[in-house]
N, C-alpha and C positions, 0 to 999 in steps of 0.2 A: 528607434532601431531601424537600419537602414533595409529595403525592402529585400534583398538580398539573403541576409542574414537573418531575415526572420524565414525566410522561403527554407534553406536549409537547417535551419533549427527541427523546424516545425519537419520539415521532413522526417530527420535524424530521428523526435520525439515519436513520430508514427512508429518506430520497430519497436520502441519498448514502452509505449504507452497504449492502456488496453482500449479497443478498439472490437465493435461487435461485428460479427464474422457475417456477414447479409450473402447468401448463395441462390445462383438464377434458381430458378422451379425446373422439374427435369421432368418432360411430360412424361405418361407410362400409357398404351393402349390397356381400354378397361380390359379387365380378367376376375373371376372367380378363383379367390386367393383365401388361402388361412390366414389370418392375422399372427404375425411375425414378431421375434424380439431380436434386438440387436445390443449386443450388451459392447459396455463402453469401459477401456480398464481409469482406475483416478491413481493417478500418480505413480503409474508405472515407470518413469521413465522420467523422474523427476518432477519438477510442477507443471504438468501435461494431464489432458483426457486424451484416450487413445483408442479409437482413433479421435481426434477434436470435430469432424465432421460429418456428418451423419444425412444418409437419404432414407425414408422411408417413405408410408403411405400410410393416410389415416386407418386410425385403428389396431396399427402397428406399436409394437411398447418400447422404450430407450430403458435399460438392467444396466444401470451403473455398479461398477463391484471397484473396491476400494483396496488398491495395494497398499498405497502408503497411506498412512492416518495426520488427520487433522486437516481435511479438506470437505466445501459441500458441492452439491449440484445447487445453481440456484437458478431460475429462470434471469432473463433479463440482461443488463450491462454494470458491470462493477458501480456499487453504489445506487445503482437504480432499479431494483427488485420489481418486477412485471405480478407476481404473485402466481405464474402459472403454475409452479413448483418450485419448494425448495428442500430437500435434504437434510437440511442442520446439520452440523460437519460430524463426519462419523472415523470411524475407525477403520485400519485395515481388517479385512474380511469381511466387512458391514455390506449391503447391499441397499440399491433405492432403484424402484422403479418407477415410470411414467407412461400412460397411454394415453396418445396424443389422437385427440378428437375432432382436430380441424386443422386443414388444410393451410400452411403456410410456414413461414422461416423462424426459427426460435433459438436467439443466442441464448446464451448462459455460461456461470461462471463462477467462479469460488472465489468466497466469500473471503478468504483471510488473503487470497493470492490473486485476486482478479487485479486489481488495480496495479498494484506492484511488479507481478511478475510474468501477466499476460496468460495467465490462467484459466484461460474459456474454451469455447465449443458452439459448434453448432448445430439444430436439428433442422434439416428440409425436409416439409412432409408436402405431397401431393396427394389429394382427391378433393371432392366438395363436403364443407359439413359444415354447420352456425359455428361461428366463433365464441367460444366460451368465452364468459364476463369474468377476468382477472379478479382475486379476493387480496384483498392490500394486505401485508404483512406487519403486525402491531411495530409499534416504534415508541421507542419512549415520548414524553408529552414535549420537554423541552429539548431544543438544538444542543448539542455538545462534542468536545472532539472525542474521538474514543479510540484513535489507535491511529500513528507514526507506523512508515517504514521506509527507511532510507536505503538505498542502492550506490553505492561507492566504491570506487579501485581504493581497497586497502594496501598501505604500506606500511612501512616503518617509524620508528622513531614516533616523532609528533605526528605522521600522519595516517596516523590509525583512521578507525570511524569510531565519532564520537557523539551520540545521542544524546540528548538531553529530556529531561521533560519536568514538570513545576504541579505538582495535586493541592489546590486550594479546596477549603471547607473545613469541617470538624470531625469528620471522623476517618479513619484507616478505609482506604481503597484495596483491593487486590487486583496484581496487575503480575503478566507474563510478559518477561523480556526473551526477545528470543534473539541471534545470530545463527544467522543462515548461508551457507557456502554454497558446499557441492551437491545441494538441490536445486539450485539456478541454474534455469535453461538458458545459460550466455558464456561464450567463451574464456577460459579462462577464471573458473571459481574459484574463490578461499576454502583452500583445500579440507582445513580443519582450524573453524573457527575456534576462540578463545572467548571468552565473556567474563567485565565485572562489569558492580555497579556499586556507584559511590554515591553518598548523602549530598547535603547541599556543607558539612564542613569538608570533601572530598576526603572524606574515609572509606575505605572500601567496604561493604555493610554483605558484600555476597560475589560469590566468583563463580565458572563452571566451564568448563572443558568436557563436552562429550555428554550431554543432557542425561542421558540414562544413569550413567555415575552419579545425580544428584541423589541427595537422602530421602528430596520427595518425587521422585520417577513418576511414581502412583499419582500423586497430586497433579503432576503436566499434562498427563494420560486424561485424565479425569475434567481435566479444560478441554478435552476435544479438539485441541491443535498443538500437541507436539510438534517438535522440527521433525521433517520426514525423513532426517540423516542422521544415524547415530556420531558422527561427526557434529554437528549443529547442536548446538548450545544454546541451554534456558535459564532463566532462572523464576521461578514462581515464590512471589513475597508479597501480604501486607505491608504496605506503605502507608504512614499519618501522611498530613500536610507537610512537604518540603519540595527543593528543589533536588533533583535527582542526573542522575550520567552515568551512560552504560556504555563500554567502551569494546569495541569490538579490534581485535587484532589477530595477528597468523599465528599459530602454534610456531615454537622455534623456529621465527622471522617468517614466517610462510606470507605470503600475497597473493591480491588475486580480489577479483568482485567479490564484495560481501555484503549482509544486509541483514541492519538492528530493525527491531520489531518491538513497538510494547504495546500491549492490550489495556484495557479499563475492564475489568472482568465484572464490575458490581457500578453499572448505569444507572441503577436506580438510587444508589447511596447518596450520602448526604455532602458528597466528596465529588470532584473529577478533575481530569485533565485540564489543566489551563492554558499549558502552553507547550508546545514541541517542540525541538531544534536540532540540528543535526551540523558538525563540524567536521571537516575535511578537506582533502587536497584536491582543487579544482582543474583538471588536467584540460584537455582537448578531445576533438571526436568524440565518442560515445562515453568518455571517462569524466563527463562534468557530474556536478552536483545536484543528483534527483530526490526530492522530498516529498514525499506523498504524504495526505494525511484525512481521513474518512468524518466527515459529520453524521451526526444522528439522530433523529428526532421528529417530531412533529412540528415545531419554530424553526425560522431562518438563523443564523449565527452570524456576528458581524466579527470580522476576523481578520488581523494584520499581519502579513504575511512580509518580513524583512531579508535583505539579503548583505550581510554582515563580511565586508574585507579588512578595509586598512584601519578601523580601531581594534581588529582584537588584537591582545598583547603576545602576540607569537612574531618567530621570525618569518618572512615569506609569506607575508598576510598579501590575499589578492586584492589590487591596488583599486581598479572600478569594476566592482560588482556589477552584472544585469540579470534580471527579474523576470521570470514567466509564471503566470498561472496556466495552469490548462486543466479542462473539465475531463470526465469518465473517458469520452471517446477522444481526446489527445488535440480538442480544440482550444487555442489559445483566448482566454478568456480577457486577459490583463498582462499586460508588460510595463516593466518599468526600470529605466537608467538614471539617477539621479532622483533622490525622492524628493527633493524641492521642486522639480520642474512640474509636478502632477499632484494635487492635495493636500499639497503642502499645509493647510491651518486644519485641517481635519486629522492629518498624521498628526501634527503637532498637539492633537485636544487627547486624544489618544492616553497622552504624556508618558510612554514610548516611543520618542523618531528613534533613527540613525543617528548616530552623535556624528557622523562626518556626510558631507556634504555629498561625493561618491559612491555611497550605499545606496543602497534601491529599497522601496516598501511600495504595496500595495496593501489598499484597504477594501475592504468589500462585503456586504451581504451576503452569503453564501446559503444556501437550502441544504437539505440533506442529501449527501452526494460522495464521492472522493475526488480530489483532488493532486494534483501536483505540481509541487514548484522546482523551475527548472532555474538553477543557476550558475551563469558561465563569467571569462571574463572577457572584458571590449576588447577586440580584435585578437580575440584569443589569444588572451594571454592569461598565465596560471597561479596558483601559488592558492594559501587557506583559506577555507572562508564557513560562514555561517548560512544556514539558513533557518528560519525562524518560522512558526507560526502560534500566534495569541487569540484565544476564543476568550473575545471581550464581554465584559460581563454587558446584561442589557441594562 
């Protein structure tokens, strides 16, 4: 990648990749004060904390109160949980509080929307007090992926957004597919998403227009992350092993950014996510193709992460795909143009490459964390394309 073009990527990547809010310390002359609460609204105003930045003074409490549901407070940076506090994602009219004991800067951010959708906040607290000792937050024993979500200008015809994802093992998972519109804090939403999802013979097995219409409303509610717009669309189903695609499009032709979601609701089963992908039309400026996708665990997961143009069988396939990883705070971990130039016998053991010589794949050890893959084309130029991620077995 030429030095250039990674400078403006990587810019571009800082506005909508989550990044933790670090604010100077605002001295205060000592005073004899009552201990204070400042309450914080969650998702007033779409997937926002409001205010998102916060001064107090120790001893001082942060009163989260929750307009819209299926959001949490979580101390820390998307993917990377500090343990100071977390919330567990509550409801509208739920509340959580925190009294903060020691002096210093404290991101945080939510848990289904931090990575994706830039969903954080900040606490600055000034005075002197011992830094409390963080408590780590249980985590399953093994690395696994547990939950896609892609960000894409939806359109028409073939260039819907189109998710994918593959549940290997032996028993039924239960998994939330969501489409999300006009709760995106980004110009120009999908006004009123549409949702199916189709098996691996692409039958359509479940649809949903307008989430609360579904027959199990109660059952989305009861995941604790509904879409926060009765607009936005779910569907909540038991899935055996197959491969699966969930196809997100505009109500009567509508466009506009939209973004598929699916969850792994049962981590400890005997079942999980194997692999992710998401299919779309790769435009220019902030309109390329972002894939995020969240590890989880107590193990590292070694994970192949492909970016798919000129073999898939559509028209207006993009011709040389290029390849970014970038970790929680929007740092480029791995790039890649041509997946022969870098790895090549390691891609190849895989026994998954790119079948074309143009495609991009990186492979990598990955901790538990979120991620996202960013992919555009050489000299910006446009047209479909894939992007992939496979949590290889150990």
């Amino acid at each position: 990648m030429r030095p250039l073009e990674a400078e403006k990527i990587s810019n571009r990547a800082a506005r909508y990749l989550t990044r933790a809010i670090l604010l100077g310390a605002i001295v205060f002359y000592p005073a004899l004060t009552r201990a204070t609460t400042v309450e914080v609204l969650v998702a007033n105003n779409g997937l926002t904390f409001s205010p998102s930045n916060v001064n107090i003074q120790v001893g001082d409490t942060v009163k989260w109160t929750w307009v819209g549901s299926g959001h949490s407070t979580t101390s820390g940076t998307p993917g990377s949980p500090d343990g100071n506090w977390n919330s567990g994602i509550l409801s509208s009219g739920q509340t959580f509080s925190h009294t903060f004991d020691a002096a210093g800067t404290f991101p945080y951010y939510c848990m289904p929307h931090g990575a994706c959708c830039n969903m954080i906040g900040s606490v600055a607290v000034t005075g002197a007090s011992p830094t409390p000792t963080p408590t780590p937050s249980a985590t399953p024993a093994t690395g696994t992926l547990a939950n896609i979500s892609t960000r894409l200008a939806v359109e028409t015809g073939d260039n819907v957004l189109i998710g994918g994802f593959i549940i290997t093992g032996v028993d039924p998972i239960s998994v939330l597919v969501r489409a999300i519109g006009p709760s995106l804090p980004v110009t120009g939403p999908l006004a009123d998403p549409t949702l199916e999802l189709h098996d691996g013979t692409g039958a359509t097995i479940a649809s949903n227009n307008d989430w609360m219409d579904a027959p199990n409303e109660q059952e989305i509610i009861d995941t604790t992350i509904p879409p926060a717009d009765p607009s936005e669309s779910a569907i909540l189903m038991d899935l055996p092993p197959d491969s699966y695609t969930a196809i997100v499009s505009g109500m009567n032709s509508g466009t506009g950014v939209g973004l598929v979601e699916a969850y792994d609701l049962a981590l400890s089963a005997n079942s999980r996510l194997a692999n992710i992908s998401t299919r779309g039309l790769v435009q220019t400026g902030d309109d390329i193709l972002i894939g995020g996708f969240i590890i989880v665990g107590g193990t590292a997961q070694e994970v192949l992460v492909r970016a798919i143009g000129p073999s898939l069988p559509v028209d207006g396939a993009l011709a040389d795909p290029m390849l970014e990883l970038h970790d929680q705070n929007g740092a480029i971990i791995a790039s890649n143009d041509d997946w022969r130039s870098d790895q090549e016998a390691e891609i190849i053991a895989t026994t998954i490459p790119p079948t074309e010589d143009a495609e991009s794949a990186i492979l990598m050890t990955l901790s538990a964390d979120s991620y996202t893959a960013i992919v555009r084309g050489k000299n910006d130029t446009t047209g479909v394309a894939l992007v992939e991620a496979y949590g290889l077995a150990p």
